[in-house]
N, C-alpha and C positions, 0 to 999 in steps of 0.2 A: 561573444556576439549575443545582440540579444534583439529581441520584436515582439509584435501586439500585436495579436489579432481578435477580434470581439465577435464575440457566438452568441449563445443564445443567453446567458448571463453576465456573467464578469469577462471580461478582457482575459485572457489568453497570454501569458508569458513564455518564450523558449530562449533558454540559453543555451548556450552550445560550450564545449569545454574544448581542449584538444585533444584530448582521448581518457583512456575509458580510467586511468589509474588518477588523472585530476580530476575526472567527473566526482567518483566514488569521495577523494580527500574536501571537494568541493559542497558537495551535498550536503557528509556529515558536518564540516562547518556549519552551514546553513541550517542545521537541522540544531545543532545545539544553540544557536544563536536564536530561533523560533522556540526553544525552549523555554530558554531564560529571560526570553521577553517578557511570554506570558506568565512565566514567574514574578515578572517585575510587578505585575497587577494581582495577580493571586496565586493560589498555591497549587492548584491542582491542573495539572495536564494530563490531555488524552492523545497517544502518538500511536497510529497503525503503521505496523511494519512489513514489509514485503519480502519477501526471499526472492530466489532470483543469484545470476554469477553479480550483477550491481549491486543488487540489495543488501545483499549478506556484505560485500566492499565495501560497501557504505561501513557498514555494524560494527565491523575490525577498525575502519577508519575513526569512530566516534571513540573507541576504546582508547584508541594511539592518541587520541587529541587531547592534551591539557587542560584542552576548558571543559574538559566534561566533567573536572572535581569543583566544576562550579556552579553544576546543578544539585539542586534539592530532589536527588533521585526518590527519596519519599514519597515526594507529591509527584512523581512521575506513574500514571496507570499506561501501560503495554498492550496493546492487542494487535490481529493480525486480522489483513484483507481476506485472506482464503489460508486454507490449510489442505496438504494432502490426506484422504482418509487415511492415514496407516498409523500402527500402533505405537503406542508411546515409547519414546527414545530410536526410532527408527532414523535413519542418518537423514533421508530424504524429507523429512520434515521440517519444514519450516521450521517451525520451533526448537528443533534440535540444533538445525543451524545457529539460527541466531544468538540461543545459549554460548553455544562455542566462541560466537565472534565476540559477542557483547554482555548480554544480560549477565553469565557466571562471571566478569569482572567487575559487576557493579555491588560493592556487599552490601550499600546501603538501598538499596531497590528494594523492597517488601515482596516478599515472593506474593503475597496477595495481591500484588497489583497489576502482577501479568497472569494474564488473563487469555489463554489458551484455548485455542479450539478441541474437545473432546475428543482424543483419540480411539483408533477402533479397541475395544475391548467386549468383556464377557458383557458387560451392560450396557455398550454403547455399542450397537451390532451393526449400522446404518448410516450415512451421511446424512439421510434425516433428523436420527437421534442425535446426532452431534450438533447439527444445525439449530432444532429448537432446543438444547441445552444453552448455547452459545447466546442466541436470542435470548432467552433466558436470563443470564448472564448483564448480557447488556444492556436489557431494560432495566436491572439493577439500580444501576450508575446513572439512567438518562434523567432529564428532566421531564419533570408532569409531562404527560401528555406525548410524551416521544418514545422511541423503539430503541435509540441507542445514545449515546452519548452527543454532544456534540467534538467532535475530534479535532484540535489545535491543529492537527495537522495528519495526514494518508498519505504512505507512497503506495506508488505504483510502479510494480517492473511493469514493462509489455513484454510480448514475444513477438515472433517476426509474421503473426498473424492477426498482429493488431489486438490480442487478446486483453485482457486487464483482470487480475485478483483472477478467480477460475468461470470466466466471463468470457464464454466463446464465441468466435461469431456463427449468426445460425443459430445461437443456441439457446433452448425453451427460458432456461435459467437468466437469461436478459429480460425479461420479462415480468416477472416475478415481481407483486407491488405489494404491502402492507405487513410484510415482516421484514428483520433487521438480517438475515442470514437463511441460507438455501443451500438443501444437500443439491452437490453434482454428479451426475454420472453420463458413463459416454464422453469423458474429455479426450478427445484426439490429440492428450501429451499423457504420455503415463504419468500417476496411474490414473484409471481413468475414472476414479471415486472422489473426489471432493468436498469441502464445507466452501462456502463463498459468502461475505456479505455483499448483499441486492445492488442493485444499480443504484436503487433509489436511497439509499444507507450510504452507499460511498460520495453521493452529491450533496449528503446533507452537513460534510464535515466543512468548515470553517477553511481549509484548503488541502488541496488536492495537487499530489506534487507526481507528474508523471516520468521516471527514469531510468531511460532507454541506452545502450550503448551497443556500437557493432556495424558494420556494413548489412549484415543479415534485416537487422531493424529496419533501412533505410525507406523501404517503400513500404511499410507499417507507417512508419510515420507522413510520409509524404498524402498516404490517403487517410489517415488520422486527421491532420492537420487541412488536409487540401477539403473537405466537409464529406466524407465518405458515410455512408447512413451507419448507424448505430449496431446495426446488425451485420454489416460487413466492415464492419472498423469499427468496436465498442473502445476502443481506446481515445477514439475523436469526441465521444459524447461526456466524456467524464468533466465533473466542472466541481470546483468550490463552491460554498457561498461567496464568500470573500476574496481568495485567491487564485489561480489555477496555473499550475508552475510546469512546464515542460523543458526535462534537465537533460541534453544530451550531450552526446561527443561528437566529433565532426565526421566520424563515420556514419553513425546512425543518421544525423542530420542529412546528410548527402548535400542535396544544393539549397535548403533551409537553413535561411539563417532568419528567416521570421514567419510566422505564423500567417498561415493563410487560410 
């Protein structure tokens, strides 16, 4: 199923799948399909990834899928919405995950071009210091005048607080304007240390793909979707330039089947 609803920018898409094992097979289609688009016009893409039980589904699902010997992993750069502070190779890290599912079967991927939030070490002692490393990092790659990339494409899990990337509601770290990344602390999901890129960093990518599964989801997304202020549903504010994709199952959905 699918619906429109129009916010404060672009229109608002929500599909809904039948559960959470076609959402995940669903996505990654759609995700390599978004790849190879913008391959068709150039080379270089920018894909944020998300962790998460969907996320990471998705990742394995992208691995299983045939067409993915059809991108030019080369010109593919890797980054992530948020990361947990913990030290490198820690299981709970996003990025270790995702390794697992995806990235170590891609041998033609340039380890340069995934692009990792600094984990805690002897020099990196802070979510701060990971943070302006990561900005760092990103202003690299962005065009004059910008803080980070423009990203082809951002997922987003949520949790069943409506959360988005380590973007909680209530919390200071929503706020946060003219850098591309912010340490977290005090997340009320362990642990409670964080790196997160800004609200304002995650609205600037080219599209924003939000994907939820789960009956727990369901009233996250109901006040997401239903116009719930930013601070008590940050997952309602997020938006593309271009596109803004809400990927669910018909559990998280609950009685949406369009965007409100």
């Amino acid at each position: 199923m699918t619906g429109t609803a129009t916010g404060r920018s672009v229109p608002r898409l929500v599909v809904v799948h039948p559960d959470a094992t076609v959402l995940a097979r669903a996505t990654a289609a759609r995700l390599l399909t978004r790849i190879l688009d913008v391959q068709s016009v150039r080379s270089t893409v920018h894909v944020v990834l998300t962790g998460g039980t969907v996320g990471i589904a998705t990742l394995a699902e992208v691995a299983a899928d045939p067409v993915r010997d059809a991108v030019d992993w080369a010109g593919v750069h890797v980054w992530w919405g948020d990361e947990r502070f913990l030290p490198d190779g820690d299981p709970d890290r996003n990025e270790t995950q995702a390794r697992a599912a995806l990235l170590d079967a891609l041998p033609t991927l340039p380890p340069g071009n995934v692009h990792v939030v600094p984990a805690l070490s002897s020099e990196v002692t802070t979510p701060e210091d990971a943070a302006a490393r990561y900005a760092a990092t990103l202003a690299e790659h962005a065009p004059d005048g910008a803080d980070a990339p423009v990203f082809d494409v951002l997922l987003l899990g949520m949790g069943p607080d409506a959360h988005v990337a380590s973007l909680f509601p209530g919390h200071e770290a929503l706020d946060v304007r003219g850098v591309a990344a912010v340490g977290v602390h005090g997340s009320p999901k362990p642990p409670p240390e964080r790196v997160s890129l800004t609200f304002e960093t995650i609205c600037a990518a080219a599209e924003v793909w939000v994907v939820a599964a789960g009956a727990e989801k369901a009233d996250a997304v109901s006040a997401a979707l239903g116009g719930a202020s930013t601070h008590d549903a940050p997952a309602g504010a997020v938006r593309g330039v271009a596109r803004t994709l809400w990927l669910l199952d018909v559990a998280a959905a609950g009685g949406t089947s369009s965007a409100r």
